[in-house]
C-alpha positions in Angstrom: -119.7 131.6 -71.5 -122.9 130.2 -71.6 -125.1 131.2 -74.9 -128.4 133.0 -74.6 -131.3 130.1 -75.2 -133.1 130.5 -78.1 -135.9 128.6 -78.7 -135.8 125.8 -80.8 -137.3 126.0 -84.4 -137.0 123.1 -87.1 -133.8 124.7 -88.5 -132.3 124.9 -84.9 -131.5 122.0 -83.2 -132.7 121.2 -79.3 -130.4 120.6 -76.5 -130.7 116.9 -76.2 -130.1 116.7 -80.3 -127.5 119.2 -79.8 -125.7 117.0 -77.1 -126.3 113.8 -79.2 -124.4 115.2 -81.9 -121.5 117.1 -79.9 -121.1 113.8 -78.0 -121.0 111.4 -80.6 -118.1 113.9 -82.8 -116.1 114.5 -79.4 -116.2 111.5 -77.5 -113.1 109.8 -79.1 -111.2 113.3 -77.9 -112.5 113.4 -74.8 -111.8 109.7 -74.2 -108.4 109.6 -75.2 -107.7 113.6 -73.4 -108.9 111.5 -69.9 -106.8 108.8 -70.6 -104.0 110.1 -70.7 -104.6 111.2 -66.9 -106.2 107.8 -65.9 -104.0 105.4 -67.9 -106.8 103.5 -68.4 -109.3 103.6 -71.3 -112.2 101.9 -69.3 -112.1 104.4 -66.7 -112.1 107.5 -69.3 -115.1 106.1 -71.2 -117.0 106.0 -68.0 -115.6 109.5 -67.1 -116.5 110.9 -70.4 -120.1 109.4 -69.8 -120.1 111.3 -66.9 -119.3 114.6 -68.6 -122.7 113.6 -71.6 -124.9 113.1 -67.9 -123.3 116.1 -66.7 -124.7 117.8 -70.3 -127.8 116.3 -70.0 -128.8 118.1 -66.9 -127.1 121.8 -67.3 -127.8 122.1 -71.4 -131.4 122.1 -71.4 -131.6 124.0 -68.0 -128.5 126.8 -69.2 -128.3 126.5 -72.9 -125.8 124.9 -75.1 -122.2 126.1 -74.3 -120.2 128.4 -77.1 -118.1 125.7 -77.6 -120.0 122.4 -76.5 -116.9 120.4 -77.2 -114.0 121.7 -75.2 -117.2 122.1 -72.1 -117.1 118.3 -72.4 -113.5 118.0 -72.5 -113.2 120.4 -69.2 -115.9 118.3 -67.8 -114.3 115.2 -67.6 -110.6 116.2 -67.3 -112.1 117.9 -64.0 -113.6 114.7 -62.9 -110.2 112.7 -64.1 -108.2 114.7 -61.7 -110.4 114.5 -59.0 -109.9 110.8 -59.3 -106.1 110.9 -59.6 -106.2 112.8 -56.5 -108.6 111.2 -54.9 -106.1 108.1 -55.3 -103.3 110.2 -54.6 -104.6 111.2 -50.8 -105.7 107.2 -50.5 -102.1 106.4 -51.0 -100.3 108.7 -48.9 -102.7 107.3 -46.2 -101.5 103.5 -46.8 -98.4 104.6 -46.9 -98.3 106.6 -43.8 -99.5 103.2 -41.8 -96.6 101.0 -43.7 -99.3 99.1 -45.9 -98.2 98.3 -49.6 -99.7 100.9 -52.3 -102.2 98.7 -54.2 -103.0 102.3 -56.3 -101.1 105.4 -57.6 -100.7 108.4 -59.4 -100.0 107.8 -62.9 -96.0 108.2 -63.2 -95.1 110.9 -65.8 -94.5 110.0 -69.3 -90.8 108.5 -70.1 -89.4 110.9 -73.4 -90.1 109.2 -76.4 -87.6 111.1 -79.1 -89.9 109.4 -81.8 -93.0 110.3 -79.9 -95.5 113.1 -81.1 -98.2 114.8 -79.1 -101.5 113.4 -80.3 -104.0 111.9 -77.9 -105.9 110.6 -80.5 -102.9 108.9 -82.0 -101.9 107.5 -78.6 -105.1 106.0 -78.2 -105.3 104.2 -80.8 -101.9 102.4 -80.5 -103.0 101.9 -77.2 -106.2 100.3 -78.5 -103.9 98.3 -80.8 -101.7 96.9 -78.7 -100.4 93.2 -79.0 -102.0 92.2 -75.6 -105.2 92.1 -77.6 -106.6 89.8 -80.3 -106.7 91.3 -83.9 -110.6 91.5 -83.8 -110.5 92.9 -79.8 -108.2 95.7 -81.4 -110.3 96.5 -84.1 -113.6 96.5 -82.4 -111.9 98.9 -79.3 -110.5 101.7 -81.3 -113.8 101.7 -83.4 -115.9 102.3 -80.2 -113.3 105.0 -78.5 -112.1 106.7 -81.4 -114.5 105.8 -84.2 -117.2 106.4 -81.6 -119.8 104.3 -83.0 -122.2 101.8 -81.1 -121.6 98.5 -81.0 -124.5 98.1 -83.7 -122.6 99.8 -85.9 -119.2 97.8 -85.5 -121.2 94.6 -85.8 -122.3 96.2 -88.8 -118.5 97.3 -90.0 -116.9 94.0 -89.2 -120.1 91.5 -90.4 -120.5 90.0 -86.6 -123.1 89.5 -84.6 -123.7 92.8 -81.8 -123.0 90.3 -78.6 -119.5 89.1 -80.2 -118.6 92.5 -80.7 -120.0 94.0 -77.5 -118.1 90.9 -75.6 -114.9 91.9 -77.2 -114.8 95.2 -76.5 -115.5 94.6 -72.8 -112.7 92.0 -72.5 -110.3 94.3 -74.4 -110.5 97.1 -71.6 -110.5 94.7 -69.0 -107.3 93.1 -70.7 -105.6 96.3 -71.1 -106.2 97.5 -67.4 -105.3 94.1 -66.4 -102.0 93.9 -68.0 -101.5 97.4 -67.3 -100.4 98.9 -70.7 -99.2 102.5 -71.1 -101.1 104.9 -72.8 -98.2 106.2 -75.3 -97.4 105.6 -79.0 -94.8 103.8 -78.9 -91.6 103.3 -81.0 -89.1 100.8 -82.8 -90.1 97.1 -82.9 -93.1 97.4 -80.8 -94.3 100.6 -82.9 -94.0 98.5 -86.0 -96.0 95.1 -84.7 -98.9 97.5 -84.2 -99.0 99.2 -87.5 -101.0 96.6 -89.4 -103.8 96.5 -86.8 -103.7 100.6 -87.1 -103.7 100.9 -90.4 -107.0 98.7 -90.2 -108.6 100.5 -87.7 -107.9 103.7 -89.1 -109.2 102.4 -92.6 -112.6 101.1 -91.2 -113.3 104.4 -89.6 -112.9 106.3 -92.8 -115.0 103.6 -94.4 -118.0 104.8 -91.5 -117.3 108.1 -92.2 -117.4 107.8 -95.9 -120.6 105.6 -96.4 -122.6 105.6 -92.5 -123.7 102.2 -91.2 -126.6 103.3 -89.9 -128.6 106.9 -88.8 -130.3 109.5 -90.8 -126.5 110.9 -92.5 -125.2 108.7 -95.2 -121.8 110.8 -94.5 -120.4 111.3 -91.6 -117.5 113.8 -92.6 -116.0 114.1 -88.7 -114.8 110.6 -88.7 -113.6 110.9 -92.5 -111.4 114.0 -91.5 -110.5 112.4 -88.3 -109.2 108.9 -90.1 -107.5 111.2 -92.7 -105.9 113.0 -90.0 -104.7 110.1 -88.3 -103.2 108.5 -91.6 -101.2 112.3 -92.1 -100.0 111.8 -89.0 -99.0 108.0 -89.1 -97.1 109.1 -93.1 -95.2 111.5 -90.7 -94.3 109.2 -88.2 -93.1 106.3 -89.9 -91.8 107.6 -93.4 -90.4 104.6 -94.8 -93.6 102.5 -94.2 -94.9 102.3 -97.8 -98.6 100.6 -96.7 -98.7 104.3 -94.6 -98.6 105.9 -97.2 -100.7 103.5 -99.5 -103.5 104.1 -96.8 -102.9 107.8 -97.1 -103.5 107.9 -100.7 -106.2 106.0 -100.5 -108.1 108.1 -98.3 -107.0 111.2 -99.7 -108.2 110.0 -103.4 -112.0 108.8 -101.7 -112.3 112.0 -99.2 -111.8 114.2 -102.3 -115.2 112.9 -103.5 -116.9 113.5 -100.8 -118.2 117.2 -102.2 -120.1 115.2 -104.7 -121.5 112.5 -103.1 -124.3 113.8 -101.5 -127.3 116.7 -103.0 -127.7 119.1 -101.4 -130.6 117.6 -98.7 -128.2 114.9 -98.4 -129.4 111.9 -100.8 -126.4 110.3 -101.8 -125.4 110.3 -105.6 -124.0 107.1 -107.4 -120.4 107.4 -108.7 -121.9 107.8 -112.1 -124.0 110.1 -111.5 -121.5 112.5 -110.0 -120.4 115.8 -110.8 -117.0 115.6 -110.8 -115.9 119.2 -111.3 -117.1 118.7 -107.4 -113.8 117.0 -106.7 -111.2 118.5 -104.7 -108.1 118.4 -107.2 -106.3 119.5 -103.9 -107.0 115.9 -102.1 -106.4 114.0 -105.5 -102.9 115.8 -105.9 -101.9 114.9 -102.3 -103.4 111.2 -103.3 -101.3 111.2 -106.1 -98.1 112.2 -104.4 -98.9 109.8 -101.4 -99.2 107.1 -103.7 -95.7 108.0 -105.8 -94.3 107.8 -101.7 -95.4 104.6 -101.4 -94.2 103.1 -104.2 -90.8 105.1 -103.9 -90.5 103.4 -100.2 -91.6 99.7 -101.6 -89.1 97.3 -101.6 -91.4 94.2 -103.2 -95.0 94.1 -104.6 -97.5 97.0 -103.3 -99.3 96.2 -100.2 -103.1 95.8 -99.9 -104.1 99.8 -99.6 -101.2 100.5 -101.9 -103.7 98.8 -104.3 -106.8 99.6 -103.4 -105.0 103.5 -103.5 -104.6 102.9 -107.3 -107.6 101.9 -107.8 -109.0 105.0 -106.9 -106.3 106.9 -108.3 -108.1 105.1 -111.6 -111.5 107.0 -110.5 -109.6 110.6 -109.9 -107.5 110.5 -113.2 -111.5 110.2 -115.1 -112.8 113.3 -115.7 -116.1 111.6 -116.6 -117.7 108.2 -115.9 -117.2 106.9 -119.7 -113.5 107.5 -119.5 -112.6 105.5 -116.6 -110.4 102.3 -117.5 -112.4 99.8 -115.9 -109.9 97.2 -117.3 -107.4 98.4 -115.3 -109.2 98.5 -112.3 -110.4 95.1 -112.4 -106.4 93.9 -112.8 -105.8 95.5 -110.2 -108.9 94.2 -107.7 -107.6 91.1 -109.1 -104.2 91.7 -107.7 -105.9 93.1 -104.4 -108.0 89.9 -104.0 -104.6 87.5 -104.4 -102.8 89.6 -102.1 -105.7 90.3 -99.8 -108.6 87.8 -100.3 -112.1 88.4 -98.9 -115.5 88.0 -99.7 -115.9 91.8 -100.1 -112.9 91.9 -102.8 -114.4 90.3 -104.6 -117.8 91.5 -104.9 -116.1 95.0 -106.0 -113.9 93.0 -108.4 -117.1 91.9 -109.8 -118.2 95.1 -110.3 -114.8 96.3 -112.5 -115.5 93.0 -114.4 -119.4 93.7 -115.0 -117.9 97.6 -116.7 -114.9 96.2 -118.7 -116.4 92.9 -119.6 -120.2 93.3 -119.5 -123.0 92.6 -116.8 -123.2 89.3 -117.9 -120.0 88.0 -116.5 -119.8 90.3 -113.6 -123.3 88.0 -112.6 -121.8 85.5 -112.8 -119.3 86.3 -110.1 -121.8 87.8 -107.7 -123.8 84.6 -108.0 -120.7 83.0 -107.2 -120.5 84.9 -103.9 -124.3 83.7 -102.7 -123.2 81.2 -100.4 -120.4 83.2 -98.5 -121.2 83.6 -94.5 -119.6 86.9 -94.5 -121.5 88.8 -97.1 -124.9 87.1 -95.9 -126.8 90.2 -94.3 -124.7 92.2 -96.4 -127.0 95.1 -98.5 -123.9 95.9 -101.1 -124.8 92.1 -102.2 -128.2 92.6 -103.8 -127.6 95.9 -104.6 -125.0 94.9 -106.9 -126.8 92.0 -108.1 -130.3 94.6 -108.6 -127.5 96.8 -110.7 -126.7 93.9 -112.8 -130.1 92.8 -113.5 -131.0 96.0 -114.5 -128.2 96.8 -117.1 -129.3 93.1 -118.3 -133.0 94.5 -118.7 -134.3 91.6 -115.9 -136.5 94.7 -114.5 -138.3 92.8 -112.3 -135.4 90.9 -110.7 -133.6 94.0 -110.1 -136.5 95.1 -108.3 -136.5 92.4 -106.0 -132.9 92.9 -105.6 -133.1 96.2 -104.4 -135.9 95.8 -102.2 -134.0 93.1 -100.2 -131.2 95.9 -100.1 -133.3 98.3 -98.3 -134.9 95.8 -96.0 -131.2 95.1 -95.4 -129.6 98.4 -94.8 -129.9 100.6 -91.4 -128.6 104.0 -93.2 -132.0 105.7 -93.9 -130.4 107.5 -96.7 -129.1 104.0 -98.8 -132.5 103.2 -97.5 -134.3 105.7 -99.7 -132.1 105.2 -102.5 -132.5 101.9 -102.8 -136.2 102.1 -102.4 -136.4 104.6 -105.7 -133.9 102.0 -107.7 -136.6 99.4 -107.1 -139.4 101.8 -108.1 -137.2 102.9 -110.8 -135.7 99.4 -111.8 -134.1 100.3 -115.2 -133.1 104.1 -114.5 
């Protein structure tokens, strides 16, 4: 049922904003719903683009749908089967004259006894699958379930757009080429995949949690969709301890999320938080994810194990002054032998600059100038312009942070960043 068409006011959104929005939350669902009729993902994201052009012409003309996601859905499942059928008739014809069947229904689903009915699930598995290069499988699952832009993967991963956009092309073109079933799959194989979905999974929470780019420094859909999927992986591989070091991890961050953000949406600093805000319920599941994991460890904890007691160091501080910054800057260094990277270390910098004193934690962002992967990257002077600041260097720090806003595209960190630098010593 169609809704009655209101006219739009500035607290009512328009149909093209209204189909921006719907599309960019359900597109990873729709994707990976179609898929699972076409058995390949190519195909469904053009199909699915079919369903927003579809939008495009009947939502301003009819009104936005009751429920504009599942009209989307319908949409393109209808064209999906139309195709399969359409290939079905083609064929029956090739085989009535005795030629060979170049294209077929897709066969039905084999019983998986570890398998569990989630689309979303199955597609990123698919996305993950050992066919691809680690950085193809990354930058494929962000774009069909992440849904974000190439831009903003560039952005995630620290690559230049083209790279990125020529990976994700050559992933689907791989995958259709080597014909790989849209399934998650089990034993062995599901094993060899779990590092690259673990990652994928991770980085969409991270776009969620702080927004690349766009008006929204949160984006809570692809939070609650990347905390979804980790639930879902704990469930399905149990004895996996980085499973559930992921899961706690993103339990202990999304239970922050009711405090992050004022009520027009500028984003508050981790100091400035309220932290009766924080949903105890999230932390407690944290907590217990991250007892799972180490319970299910059989050497040292894995990277997200890690980075999941780190923030379990956040949840257990009622207030700012009583977090044990000591502690967390062990344990980033522990993080950045087990896992080293440019961005490690900028946070371990950070712990250091609280347990030890600005001076030193400069002295390890300076240290980081020079590294290709951080250059372009906003966090960098921002850090720095923090730890000029607490050093009094006022007018440093306000260079600093100027360079971070000309840096970021999130016009919230934007504005933020902008009132550090007029505000250099607040």
């Amino acid at each position: 049922m169609w809704a009655v068409r209101p006219q739009p006011t500035a607290a009512q959104p328009t149909p093209a904003q209204a189909i921006e929005t719907v599309f960019r939350l359900q597109a990873p669902r729709v994707i990976a719903v179609v898929t699972r009729i076409v058995r390949d993902v190519g195909i469904a994201e053009e199909l699915a683009q079919d369903a927003l052009v579809a939008a495009l012409e009947q939502w301003p003309r009819d009104g936005v749908p009751d429920n504009p996601g599942a009209w989307l859905t319908a949409t393109a499942r209808r064209r999906a089967v139309d195709l399969v059928r359409r290939r079905e008739v083609y064929a029956r014809k090739l085989a009535e004259i005795g030629r060979d069947l170049e294209t077929t229904a897709p066969p039905e689903e084999p019983a998986d006894p570890d398998g569990i009915d989630d689309d979303l699930l199955r597609l990123v598995f698919t996305a993950c699958h050992p066919v691809l290069t680690p950085p193809a499988r990354t930058a494929l699952t962000l774009r069909l379930l992440g849904g974000l832009t190439t831009a903003e993967i560039a952005r995630a991963v620290l690559l230049p757009e083209p790279t990125v956009a020529q990976r994700i092309v050559r992933a689907k073109r791989t995958l259709a080429a080597k014909n790989v079933a849209f399934e998650v799959p089990y034993g062995p194989d599901r094993a060899a995949r779990l590092g690259s979905v673990l990652d994928v999974v991770y980085l969409i929470f991270n776009e969620g949690y702080a927004a690349t780019a766009g008006d929204d420094w949160l984006r809570p859909g692809l939070c609650e969709d990347a905390l979804r999927l980790a639930r879902l992986l704990s469930g399905l591989m149990p004895e996996e301890p980085e499973v559930h070091g992921l899961t706690a991890l993103l339990e202990f961050q999304a239970s922050r999320t009711p405090a992050r953000t004022d009520p027009d949406g500028t984003p508050v600093l981790l100091r400035d938080q309220d932290r009766r805000r924080w949903n105890r319920m999230l932390i407690a599941r944290g907590v217990h994810a991250l007892e799972r994991a180490g319970a299910t460890a059989a050497g040292p904890p894995g990277p997200y194990a890690l980075q999941a007691a780190i923030a379990a160091c956040h949840a257990r501080a009622y207030t700012y002054e009583e977090t044990d910054w000591r502690a967390i800057a062990a344990l980033y260094g522990l993080l950045a032998a087990r896992a080293p990277s440019p961005v490690v270390e900028l946070n371990r910098a950070v712990a250091v600059s609280m347990a030890e004193g600005p001076r030193r934690g400069l002295e390890l962002v300076d240290a980081l100038a020079a590294e290709p992967a951080l250059r372009g990257y906003h966090l960098l002077p921002s850090v720095r312009g923090d730890l000029l600041s607490r050093l009094g260097r006022v007018t440093e720090a306000r260079e600093e942070f100027l360079r971070a806003a000309g840096l970021t595209r999130n016009e919230r960190e934007r504005a933020l960043l902008l009132r550090r630098a007029d505000q250099p010593s607040g």
